[in-house]
C-alpha positions in Angstrom: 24.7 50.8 -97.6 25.4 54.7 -97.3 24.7 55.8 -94.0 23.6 59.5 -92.8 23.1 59.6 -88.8 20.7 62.2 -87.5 20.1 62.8 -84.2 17.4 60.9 -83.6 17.5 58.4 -86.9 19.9 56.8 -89.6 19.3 58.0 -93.4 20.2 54.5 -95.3 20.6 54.3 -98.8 20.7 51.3 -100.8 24.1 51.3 -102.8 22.3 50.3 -106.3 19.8 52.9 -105.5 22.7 55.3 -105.4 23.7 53.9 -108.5 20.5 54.0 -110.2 20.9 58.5 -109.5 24.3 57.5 -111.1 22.9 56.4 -114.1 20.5 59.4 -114.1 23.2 62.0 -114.0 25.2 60.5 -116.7 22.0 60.4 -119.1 21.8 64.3 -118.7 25.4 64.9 -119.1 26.4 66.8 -122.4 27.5 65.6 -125.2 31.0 66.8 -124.9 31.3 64.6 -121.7 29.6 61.4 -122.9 30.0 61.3 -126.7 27.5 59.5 -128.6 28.7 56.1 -130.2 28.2 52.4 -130.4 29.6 52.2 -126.7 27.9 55.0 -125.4 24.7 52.9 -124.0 27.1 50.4 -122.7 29.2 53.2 -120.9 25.8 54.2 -119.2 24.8 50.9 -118.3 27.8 50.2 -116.4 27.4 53.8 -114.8 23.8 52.2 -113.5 24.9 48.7 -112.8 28.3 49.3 -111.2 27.0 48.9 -107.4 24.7 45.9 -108.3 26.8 43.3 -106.3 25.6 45.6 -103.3 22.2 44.0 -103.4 22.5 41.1 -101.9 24.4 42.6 -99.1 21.7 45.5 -98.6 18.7 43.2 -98.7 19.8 42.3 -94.8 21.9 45.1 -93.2 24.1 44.3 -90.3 24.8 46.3 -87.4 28.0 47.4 -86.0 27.9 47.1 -82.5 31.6 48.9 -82.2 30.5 52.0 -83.8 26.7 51.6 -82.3 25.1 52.2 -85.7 24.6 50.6 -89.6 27.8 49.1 -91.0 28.2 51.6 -94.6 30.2 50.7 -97.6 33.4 52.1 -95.9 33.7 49.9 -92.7 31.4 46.7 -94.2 32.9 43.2 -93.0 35.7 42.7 -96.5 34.9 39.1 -96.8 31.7 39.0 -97.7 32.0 42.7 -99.4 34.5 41.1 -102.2 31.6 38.2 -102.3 29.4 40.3 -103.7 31.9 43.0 -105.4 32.6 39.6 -107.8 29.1 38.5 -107.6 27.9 41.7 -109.2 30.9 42.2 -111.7 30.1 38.8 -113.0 26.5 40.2 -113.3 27.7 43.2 -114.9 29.8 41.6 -117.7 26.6 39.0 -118.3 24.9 42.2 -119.2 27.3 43.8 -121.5 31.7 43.0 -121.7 31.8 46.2 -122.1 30.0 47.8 -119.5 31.7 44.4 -117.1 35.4 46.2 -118.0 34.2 49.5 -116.6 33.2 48.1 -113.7 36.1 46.4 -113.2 38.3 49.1 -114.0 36.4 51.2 -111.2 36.2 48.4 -108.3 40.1 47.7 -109.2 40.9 51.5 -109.0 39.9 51.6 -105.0 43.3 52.5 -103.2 42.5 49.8 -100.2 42.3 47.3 -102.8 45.0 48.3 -105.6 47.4 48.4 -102.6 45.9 45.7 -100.0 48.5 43.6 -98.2 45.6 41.3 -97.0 45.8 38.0 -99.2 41.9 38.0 -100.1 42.1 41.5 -101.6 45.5 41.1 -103.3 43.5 38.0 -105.0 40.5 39.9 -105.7 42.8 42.9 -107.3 44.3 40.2 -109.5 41.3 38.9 -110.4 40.1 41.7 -111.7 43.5 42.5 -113.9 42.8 39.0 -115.6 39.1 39.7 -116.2 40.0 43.1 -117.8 42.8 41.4 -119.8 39.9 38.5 -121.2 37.3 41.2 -122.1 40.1 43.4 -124.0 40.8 40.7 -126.0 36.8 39.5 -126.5 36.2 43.0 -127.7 39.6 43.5 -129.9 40.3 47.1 -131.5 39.1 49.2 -128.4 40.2 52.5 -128.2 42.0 53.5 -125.2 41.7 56.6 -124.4 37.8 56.3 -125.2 37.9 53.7 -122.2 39.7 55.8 -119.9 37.5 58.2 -120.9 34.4 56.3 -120.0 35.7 54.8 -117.0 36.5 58.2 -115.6 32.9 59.4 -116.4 31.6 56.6 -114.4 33.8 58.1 -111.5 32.3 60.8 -111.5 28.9 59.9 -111.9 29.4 57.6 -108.9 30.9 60.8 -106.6 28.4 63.5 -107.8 25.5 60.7 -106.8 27.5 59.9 -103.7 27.6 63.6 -102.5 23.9 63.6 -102.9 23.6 61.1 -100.7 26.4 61.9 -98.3 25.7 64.9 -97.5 22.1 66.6 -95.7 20.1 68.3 -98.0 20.9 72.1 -97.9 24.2 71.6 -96.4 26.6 74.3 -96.1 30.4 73.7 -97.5 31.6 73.6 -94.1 28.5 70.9 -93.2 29.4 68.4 -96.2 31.1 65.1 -95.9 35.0 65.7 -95.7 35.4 64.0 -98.8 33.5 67.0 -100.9 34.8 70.0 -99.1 37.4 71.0 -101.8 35.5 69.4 -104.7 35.1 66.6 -107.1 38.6 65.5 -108.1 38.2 64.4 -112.3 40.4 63.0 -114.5 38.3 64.0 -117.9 40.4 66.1 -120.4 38.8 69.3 -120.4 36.7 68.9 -117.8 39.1 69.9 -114.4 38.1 69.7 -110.8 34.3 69.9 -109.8 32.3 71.8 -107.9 28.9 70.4 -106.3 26.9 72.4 -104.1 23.9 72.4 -102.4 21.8 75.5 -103.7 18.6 74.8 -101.4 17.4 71.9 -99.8 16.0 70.8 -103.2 18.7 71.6 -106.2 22.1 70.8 -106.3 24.4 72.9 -108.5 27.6 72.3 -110.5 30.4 74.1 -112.0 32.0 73.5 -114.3 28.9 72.6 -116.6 28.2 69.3 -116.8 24.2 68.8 -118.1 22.7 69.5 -121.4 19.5 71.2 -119.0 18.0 71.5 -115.4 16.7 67.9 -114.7 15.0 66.3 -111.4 16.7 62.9 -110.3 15.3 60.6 -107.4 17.0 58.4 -105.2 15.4 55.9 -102.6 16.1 55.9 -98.9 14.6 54.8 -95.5 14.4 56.7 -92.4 14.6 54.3 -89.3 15.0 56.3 -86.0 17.3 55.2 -83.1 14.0 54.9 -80.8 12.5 51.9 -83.0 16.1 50.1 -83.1 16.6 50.2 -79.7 12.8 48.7 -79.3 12.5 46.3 -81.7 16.0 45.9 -82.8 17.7 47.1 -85.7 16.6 44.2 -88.9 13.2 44.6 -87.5 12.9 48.7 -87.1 14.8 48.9 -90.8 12.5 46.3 -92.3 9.2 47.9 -91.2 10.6 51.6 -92.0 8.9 52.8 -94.9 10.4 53.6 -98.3 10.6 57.2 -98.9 12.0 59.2 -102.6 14.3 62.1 -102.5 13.9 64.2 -105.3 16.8 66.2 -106.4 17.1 69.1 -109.2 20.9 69.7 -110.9 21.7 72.4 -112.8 24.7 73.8 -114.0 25.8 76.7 -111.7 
């Protein structure tokens, strides 16, 4: 779950909803960013899935009674987290090998698990080597720097969606999350560092240019305010909270 706190509410959202704006973003992105090619739909489909473990953890969310509020994605109990991280990879490969490497590639490139010293992530880390290693050699003669290449766009995808939902609509550079104030780090040749911004409340812009046009993407959220948890309790005030849509426009800057 990504959290937002407000004063008088949490802003949740859904990690494969955030992954579904993913997936919108990389359908818009030009040509010379996501090549077309017999991968290409598989390199999108991972960019839509990669979160999809998420689900079964974000039907129920917990609370965290240390921090008074929603556990997120960052401070989410790790047992049950790698659960579903190898739950939805599983999924993800089902759907497509391909699309299953990318994943894997992205859950193994998180620092607290390439570098964990606890013995469940170490496992989970090695796991995920040996499920990269099988699909490799299901899908012999891939190119690797068309991997990378994919692999990175799904990084991207995944922060540019993420600072969406991070960050208050309309926020200033000095309001955003900590983790956007000096930009989008990418590893894309020809692409450099990013730079997302919020031009209204409504449109986000990005420089360098990333989209073939000005497109609206949507992402689903729920609004449940501090008043209804502490009445009814927090499962109960999220579950009767109503859905609501954020619609977003992006445009190159």
């Amino acid at each position: 779950m990504i959290i937002r706190e407000r004063q008088d509410s949490f802003v949740l959202i859904r990690q494969h909803d955030h992954a579904q704006l993913s997936g919108q973003i990389a359908e818009h992105l030009l040509p010379a960013w996501l090549p077309p090619g017999v991968d290409r739909e598989a390199a999108a489909l991972a960019i839509t899935q990669h979160d999809r473990g998420w689900r079964y953890l974000d039907h129920s969310p917990l609370w965290d009674q240390e921090s008074d509020s929603p556990y997120s994605f960052i401070n989410y109990p790790l047992g049950p987290k790698l659960s579903s991280y190898r739950t939805g990879l599983d999924e993800a490969e089902a759907m497509d090998p391909y699309a299953g490497l990318l994943c894997s590639m992205h859950y193994a490139s998180f620092q607290q698990i390439r570098y964990a010293n606890e013995a469940e992530t170490a496992r989970f880390y090695k796991e995920e080597l040996l499920r990269q290693e099988r699909i490799h050699h299901q899908l012999s003669g891939l190119d690797a720097k068309r991997v990378e290449r994919h692999f990175n766009l799904l990084k991207l995808c995944d922060s540019l969606s993420l600072y969406v939902c991070l960050n208050e609509p309309g926020a200033s550079k000095d309001e955003e999350h900590p983790w956007y104030r000096e930009g989008i780090e990418t590893e894309i040749a020809g692409l450099g560092d990013l730079t997302a911004r919020w031009a209204n409340e409504d449109s986000v812009t990005v420089s360098p240019s990333l989209f073939q046009t000005e497109f609206m993407g949507s992402v689903t959220l729920k609004q449940v305010s501090k008043q209804a948890i502490k009445a009814q309790g927090f499962e109960a005030a999220y579950d009767i909270a109503p859905e609501m849509t954020q619609n977003i426009i992006f445009r190159n800057e």
